[in-house]
C-alpha positions as CSV (number, residue, x, y, z in Angstrom):
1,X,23.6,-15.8,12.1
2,X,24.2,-18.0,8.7
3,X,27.6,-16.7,6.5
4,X,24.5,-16.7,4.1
5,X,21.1,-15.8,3.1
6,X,18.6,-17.3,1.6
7,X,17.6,-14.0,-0.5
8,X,18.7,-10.6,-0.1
9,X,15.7,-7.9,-1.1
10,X,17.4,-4.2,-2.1
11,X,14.5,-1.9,-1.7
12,X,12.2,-1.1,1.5
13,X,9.0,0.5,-0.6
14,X,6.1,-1.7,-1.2
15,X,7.7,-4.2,-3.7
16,X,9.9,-5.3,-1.5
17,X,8.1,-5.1,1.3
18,X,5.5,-7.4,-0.3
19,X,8.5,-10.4,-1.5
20,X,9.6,-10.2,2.4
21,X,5.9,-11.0,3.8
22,X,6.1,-14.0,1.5
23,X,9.3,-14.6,2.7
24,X,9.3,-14.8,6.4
25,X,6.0,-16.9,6.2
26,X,7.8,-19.3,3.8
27,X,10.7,-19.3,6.6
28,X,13.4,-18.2,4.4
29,X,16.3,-16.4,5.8
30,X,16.3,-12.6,4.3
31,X,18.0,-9.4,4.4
32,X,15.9,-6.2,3.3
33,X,17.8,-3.2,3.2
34,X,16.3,0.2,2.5
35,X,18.3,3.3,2.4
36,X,15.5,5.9,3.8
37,X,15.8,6.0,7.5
38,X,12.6,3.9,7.8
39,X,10.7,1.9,4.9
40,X,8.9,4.9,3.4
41,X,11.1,7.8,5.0
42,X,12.2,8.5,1.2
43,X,9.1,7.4,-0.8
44,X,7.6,10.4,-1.9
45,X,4.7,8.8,-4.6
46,X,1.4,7.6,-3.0
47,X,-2.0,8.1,-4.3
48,X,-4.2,4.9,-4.9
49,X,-3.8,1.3,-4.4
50,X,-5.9,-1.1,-6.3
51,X,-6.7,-4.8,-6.1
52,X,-6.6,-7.1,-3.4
53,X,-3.3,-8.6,-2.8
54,X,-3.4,-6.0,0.2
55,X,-5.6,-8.2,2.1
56,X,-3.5,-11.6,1.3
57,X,-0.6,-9.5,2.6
58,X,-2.4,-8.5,5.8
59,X,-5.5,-10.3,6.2
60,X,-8.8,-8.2,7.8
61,X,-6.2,-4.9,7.2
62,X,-9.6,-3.0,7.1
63,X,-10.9,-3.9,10.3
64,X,-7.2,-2.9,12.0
65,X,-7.9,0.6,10.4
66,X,-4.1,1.6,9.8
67,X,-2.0,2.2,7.2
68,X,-4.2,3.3,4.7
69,X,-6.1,6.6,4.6
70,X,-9.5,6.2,2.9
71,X,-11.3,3.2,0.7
72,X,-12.3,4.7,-2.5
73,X,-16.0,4.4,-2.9
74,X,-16.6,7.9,-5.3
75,X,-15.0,8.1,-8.8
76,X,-14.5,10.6,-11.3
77,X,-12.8,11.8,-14.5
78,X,-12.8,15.5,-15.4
79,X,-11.9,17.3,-18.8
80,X,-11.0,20.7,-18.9
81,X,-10.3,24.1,-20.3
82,X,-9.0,27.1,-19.2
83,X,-12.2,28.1,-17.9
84,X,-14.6,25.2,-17.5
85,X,-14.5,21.5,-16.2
86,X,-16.6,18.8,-17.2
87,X,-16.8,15.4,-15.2
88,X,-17.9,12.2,-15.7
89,X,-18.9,10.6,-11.7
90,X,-19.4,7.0,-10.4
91,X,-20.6,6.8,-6.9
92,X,-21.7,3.0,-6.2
93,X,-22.0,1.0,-2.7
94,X,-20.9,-2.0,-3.8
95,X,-17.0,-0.2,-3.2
96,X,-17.7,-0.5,0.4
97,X,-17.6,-3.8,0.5
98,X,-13.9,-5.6,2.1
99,X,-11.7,-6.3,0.8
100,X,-11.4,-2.5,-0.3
101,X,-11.4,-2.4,-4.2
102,X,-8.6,0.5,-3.5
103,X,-8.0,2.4,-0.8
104,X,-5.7,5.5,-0.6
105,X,-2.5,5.8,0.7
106,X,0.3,8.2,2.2
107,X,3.5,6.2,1.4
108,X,5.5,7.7,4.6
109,X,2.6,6.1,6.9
110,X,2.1,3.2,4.4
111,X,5.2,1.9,4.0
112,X,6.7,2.1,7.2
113,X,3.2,0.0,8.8
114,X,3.5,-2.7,6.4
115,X,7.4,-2.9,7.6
116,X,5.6,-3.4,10.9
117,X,3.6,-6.4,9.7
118,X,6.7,-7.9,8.1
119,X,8.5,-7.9,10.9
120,X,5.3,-9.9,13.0
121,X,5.6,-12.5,10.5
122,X,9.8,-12.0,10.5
123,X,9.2,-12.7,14.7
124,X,6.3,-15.9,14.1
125,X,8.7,-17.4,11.5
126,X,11.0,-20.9,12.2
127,X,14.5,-18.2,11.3
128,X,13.5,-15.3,13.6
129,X,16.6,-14.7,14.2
130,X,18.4,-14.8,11.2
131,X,15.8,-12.5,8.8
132,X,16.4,-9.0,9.4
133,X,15.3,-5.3,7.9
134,X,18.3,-3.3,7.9
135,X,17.6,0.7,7.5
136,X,19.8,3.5,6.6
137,X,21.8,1.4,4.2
138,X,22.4,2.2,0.8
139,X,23.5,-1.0,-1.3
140,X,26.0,0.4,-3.9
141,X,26.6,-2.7,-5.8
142,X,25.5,-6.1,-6.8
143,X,27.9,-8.8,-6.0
144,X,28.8,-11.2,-9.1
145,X,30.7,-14.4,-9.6
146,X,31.0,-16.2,-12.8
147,X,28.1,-13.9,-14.3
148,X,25.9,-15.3,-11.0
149,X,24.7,-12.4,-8.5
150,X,25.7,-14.0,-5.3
151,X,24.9,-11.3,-2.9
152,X,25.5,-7.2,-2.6
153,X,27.9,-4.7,-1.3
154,X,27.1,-1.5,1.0
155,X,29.9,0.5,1.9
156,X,32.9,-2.0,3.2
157,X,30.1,-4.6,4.1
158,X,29.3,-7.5,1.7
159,X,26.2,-9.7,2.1
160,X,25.6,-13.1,0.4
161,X,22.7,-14.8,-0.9
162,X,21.4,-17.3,-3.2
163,X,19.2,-15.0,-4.7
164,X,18.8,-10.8,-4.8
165,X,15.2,-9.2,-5.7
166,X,16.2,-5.7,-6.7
167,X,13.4,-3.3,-6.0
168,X,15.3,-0.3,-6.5
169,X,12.9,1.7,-8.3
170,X,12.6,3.1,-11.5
171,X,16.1,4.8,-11.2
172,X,17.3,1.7,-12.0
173,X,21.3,2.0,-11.4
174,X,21.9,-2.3,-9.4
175,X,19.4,-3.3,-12.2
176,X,22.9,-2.0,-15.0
177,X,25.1,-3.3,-13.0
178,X,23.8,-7.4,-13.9
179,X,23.6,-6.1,-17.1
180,X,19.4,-6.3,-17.9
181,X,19.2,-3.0,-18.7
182,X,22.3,-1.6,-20.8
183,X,21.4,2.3,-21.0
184,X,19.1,4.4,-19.1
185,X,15.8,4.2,-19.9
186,X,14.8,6.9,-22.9
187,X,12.8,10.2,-22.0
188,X,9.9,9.0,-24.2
189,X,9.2,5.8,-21.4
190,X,9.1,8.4,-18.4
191,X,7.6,10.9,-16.8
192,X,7.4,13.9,-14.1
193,X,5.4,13.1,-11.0
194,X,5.2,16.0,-9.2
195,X,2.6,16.1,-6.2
196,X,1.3,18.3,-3.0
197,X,-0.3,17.0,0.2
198,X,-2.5,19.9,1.2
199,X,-3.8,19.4,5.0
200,X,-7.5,20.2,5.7
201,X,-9.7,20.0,8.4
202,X,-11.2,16.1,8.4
203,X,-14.7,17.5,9.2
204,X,-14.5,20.0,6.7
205,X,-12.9,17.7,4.1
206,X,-15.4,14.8,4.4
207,X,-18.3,17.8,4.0
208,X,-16.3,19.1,0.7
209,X,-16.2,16.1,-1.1
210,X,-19.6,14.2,0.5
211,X,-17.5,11.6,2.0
212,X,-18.6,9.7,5.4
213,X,-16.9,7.6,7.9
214,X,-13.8,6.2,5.8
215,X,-15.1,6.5,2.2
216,X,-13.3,8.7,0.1
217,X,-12.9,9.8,-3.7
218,X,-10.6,9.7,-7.0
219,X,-10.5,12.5,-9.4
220,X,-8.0,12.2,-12.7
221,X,-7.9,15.3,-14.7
222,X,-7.6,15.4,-18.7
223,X,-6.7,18.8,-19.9
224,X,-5.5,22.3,-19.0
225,X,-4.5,20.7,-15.8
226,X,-1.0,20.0,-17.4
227,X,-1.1,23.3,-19.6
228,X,-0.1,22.1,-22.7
229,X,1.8,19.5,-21.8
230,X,1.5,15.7,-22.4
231,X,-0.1,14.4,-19.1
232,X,-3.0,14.5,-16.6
233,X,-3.8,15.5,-13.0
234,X,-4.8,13.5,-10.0
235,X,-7.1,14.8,-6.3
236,X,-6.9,12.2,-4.0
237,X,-8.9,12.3,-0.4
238,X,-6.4,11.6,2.6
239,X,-7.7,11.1,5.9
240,X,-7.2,14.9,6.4
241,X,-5.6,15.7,3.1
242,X,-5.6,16.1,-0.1
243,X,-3.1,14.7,-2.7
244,X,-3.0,16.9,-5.8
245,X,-0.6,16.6,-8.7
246,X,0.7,15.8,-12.2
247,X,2.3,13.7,-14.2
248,X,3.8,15.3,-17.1
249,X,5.9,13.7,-20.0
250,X,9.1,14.2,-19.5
251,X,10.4,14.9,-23.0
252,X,7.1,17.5,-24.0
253,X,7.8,19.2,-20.3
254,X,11.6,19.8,-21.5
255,X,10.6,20.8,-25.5
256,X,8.1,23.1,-24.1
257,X,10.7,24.7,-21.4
258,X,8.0,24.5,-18.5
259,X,8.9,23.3,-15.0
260,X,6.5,21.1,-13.3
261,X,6.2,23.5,-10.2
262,X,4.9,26.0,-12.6
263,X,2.2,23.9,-14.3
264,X,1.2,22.6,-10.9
265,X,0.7,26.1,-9.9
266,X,-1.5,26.6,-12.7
267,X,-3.5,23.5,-12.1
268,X,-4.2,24.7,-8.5
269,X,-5.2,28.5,-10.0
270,X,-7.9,26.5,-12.5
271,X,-11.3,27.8,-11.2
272,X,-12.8,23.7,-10.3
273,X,-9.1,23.5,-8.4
274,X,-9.1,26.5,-6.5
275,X,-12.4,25.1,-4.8
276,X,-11.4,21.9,-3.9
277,X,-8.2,22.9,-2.0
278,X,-9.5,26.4,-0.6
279,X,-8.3,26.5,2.7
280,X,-6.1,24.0,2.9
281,X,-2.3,24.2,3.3
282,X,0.3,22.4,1.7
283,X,2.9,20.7,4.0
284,X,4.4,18.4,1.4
285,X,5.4,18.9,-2.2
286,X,7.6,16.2,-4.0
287,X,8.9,15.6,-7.5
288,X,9.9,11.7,-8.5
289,X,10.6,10.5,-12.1
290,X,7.6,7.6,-13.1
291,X,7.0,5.0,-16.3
292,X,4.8,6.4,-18.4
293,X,3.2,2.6,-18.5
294,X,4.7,1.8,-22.2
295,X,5.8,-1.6,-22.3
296,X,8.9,-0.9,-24.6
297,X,9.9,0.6,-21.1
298,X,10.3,-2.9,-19.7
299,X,14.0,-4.2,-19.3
300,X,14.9,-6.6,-21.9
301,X,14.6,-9.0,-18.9
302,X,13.3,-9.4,-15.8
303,X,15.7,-12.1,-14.5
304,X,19.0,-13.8,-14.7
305,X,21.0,-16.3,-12.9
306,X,20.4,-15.6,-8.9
307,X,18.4,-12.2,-9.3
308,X,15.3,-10.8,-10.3
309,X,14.1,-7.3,-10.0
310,X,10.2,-6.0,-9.5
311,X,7.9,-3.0,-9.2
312,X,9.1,0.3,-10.7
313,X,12.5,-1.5,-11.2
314,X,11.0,-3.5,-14.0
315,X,9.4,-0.5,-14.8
316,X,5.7,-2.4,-14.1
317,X,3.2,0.1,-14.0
318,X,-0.5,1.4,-16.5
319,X,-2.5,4.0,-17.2
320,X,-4.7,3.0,-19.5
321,X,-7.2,6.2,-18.4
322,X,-9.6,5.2,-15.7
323,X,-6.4,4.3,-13.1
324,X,-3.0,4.7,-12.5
325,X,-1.6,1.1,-11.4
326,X,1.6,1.2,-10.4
327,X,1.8,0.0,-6.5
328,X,-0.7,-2.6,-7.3
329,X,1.8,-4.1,-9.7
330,X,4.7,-3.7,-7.6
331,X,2.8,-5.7,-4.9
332,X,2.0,-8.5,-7.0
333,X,5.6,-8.5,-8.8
334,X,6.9,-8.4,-5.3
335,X,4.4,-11.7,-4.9
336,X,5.0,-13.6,-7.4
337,X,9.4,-13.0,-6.9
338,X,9.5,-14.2,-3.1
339,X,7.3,-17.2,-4.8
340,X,10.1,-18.2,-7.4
341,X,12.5,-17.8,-4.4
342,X,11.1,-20.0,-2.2
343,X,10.7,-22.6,-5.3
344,X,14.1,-22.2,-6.1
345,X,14.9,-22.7,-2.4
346,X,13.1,-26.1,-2.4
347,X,15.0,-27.1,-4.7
348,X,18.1,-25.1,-4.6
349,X,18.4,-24.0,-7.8
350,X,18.7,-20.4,-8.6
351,X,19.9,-20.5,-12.1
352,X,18.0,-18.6,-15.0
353,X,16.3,-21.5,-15.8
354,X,14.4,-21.8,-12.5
355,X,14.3,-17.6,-11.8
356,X,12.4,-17.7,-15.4
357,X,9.4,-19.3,-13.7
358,X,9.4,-14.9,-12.0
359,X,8.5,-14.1,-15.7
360,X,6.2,-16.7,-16.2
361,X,4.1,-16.2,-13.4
362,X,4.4,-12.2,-14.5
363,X,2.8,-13.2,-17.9
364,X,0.2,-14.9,-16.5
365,X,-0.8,-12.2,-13.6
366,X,-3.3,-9.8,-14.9
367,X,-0.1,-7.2,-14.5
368,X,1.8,-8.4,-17.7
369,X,-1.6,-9.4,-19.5
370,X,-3.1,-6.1,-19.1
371,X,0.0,-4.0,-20.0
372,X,-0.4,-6.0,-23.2
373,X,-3.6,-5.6,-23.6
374,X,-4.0,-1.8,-23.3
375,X,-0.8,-0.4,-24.9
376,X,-2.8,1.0,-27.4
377,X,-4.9,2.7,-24.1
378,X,-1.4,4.4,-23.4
379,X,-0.3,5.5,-27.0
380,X,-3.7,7.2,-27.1
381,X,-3.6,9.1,-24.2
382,X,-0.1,10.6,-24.8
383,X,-1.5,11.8,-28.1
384,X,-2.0,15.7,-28.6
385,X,-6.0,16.3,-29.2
386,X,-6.1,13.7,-25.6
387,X,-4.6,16.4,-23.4
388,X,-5.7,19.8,-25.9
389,X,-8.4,19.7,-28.6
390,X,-11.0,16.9,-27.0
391,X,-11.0,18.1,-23.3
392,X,-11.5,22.0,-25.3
393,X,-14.3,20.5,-27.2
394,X,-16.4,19.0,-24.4
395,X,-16.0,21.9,-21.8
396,X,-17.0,24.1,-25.0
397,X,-20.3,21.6,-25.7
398,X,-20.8,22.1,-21.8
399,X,-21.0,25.4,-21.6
400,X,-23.6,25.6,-24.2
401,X,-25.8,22.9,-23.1
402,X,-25.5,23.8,-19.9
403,X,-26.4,27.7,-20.1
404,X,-29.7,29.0,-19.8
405,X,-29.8,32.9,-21.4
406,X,-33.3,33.7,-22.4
407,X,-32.2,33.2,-25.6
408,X,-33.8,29.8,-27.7
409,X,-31.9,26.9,-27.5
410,X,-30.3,25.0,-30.0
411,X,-30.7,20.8,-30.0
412,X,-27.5,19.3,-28.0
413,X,-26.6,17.7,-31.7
414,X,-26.9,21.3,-32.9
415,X,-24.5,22.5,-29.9
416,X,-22.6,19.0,-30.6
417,X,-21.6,20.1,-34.6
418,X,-20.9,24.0,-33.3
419,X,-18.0,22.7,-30.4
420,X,-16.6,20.2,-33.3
421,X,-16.2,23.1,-35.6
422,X,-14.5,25.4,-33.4
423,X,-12.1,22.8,-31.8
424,X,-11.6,19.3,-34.2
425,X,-12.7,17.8,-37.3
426,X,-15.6,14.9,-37.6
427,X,-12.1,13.2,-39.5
428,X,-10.5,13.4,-36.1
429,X,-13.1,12.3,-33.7
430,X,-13.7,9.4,-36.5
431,X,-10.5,8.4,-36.0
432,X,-10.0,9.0,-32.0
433,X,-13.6,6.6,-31.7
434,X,-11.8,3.9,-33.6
435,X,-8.6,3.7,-32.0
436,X,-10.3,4.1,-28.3
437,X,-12.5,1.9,-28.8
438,X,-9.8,-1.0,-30.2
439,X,-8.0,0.6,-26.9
440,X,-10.3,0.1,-24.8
């Protein structure tokens, strides 16, 4: 084995996991170390993930039929009350077409078959022997010479490298250590996820939610879900599951003195809730800090002379209100790092200079472009009348129009004025329309 590696990645989850495929098909010589017992044995977030880099990763994944649980063909968003739930649904074939547009995923089970498919690639490579995943390791510092990260320390064990990618996630303690983020990050940039996997019969699951063969649906809540609190709900379809959580800001949550296990028991009581999951038993319940998606987040750099850090680290992630990106991003930020590495590799150069071609790259991805582009998305959806007075008005509008009493019927405009009055102000909605639509 070489005194030396040609990059060292600090993180087994899906960022890093992503920059070590590149890697061992560029025939670098690595070192991943994860501290779970396996790639994925700590990773308790999961849910959806987007896009395609999946299948540049693993080519024809879909026709293996592992690692993920369902492609998401069925999409909907739902407002609600305390009483009522109103959804908007989008059901379209075209989503069945490969590769997957997103598919859903248990992070356990995920994580720990892509470390399978690295480690093919690791094995075809010109330096299988000298590119290893090490597991059960925690990395407790960064290794620095002459303000140059040259490699990293776990325990009485050092490691050198050119280069490090830190995919630590978003409790970002390596990433303060090289000095790109001075403080930790404020309460305002981050959030509660807090999340159950409820098991279910696959029969009677696929039956629930009108799902056949591998198809399977999305549901994001606005509303009562989070009980007050700035946030939203998710129901994802698992092969024989269901994921069902929050995310709940993590400065409202503590102002409001809730706990998340509390709200997410009152999310599972809500009348359209209590339906979906009847029956079905939960096995899993986790609770991770998350970005919230607001770009002030973001380090004050991503980079710096022999290190660059990706995914949650970098705090790369969007909800701009019809999807929560997050492992999507961290895939392609995982991309676009082992890239830089292998360029800097060429041409052994891992100053700043080079490592800034990471951000570069970042800026031109859709990932950086569309952080950018929908901040306004993500101020308006942490905004009071988003989680309280519009999801009351249109479960109020919908219980009128939908009702039938014997009684005569107002027009829907009629039924339209009535919900405004009780719940907003025509001032209000003027000014929600204008700002979504710039947000949007």
């Amino acid at each position: 084995m070489e005194d030396k590696f040609d990059c060292i990645i600090v993180g087994g989850g899906i960022a890093g996991l992503s920059a070590a495929m590149m890697l061992a098909r560029g025939n670098a010589r690595f070192l991943l170390i994860e501290r779970g017992e396996f790639c994925g044995a700590k990773n308790v977030s999961g849910g959806v993930l987007w896009g395609s880099d999946l299948a540049r990763l693993v080519p024809n994944y879909w026709e293996e039929g592992l690692g993920f649980e369902r492609f998401v063909n069925h999409r909907r968003l739902t407002f609600m009350d305390e009483q009522s739930a109103f959804s908007v649904d989008f059901k379209s074939r075209h989503f069945e077409e490969t590769p997957y547009a997103g598919v859903t995923v248990l992070r356990s089970v995920f994580d720990a078959w892509l470390a399978d498919r690295v480690q093919e690639a690791i094995d075809a490579s010109d330096q299988a022997e000298e590119s290893f995943m090490a597991t059960d390791i925690l990395v407790e510092e960064i290794l620095q010479e002459d303000g140059r990260v040259v490699g990293i320390r776990a325990g009485e064990e050092s490691f050198h490298s050119d280069c490090v990618i830190i995919a630590e996630g978003v409790n970002n303690l390596l990433t303060r250590q090289i000095g790109l983020e001075k403080d930790y990050v404020p309460d305002t940039y981050v959030a509660v996820g807090v999340k159950e996997v409820l098991k279910l019969d696959e029969r009677k699951l696929m039956d629930r939610f009108q799902l056949s063969g591998r198809s399977g649906l999305t549901n994001e809540f606005v509303g009562m879900c989070s009980d007050g609190v700035e946030g939203g709900g998710f129901l994802y379809t698992n092969r024989d599951s269901i994921s069902l959580g929050l995310v709940l800001g993590m400065r409202d949550l503590r102002d409001k003195k809730k706990t998340p296990y509390d709200v997410l028991n009152g999310f599972k009581e809500h009348p359209a809730i209590a339906d979906m999951i009847a029956g079905a038993e939960t096995v899993e319940y986790s609770a991770h800090v998350v970005s919230t998606g607001d770009i002030r987040g973001i380090p004050s750099e991503i980079y710096t002379d022999g290190a660059m850090i990706v995914g949650e680290a970098a705090h790369l992630l969007l909800n701009a209100g019809k999807a929560i990106q997050g492992m999507d991003y961290a895939m392609r930020s995982g991309i676009l790092a082992a890239e830089t590495a292998l360029a800097a590799k060429e041409k052994q150069d891992y100053s700043s200079s080079m490592l800034s071609n990471y951000r570069t790259a970042l800026e031109n991805s859709y990932v950086l472009k569309d952080m950018r582009s929908f901040q306004d998305a993500v101020h308006l959806l942490h905004q009071e009348q988003m989680f309280g007075a519009i999801p009351n008005l249109i479960c109020d509008f919908g219980r009128q129009f939908f009702t039938i009493d014997s009684e005569p019927t107002p027009k829907a405009s009629s039924m339209m004025r009535a919900s405004i009055k009780r719940h907003a102000s025509y001032w209000e909605l003027v000014k929600l329309g204008l700002k979504g639509a710039r947000a949007i």
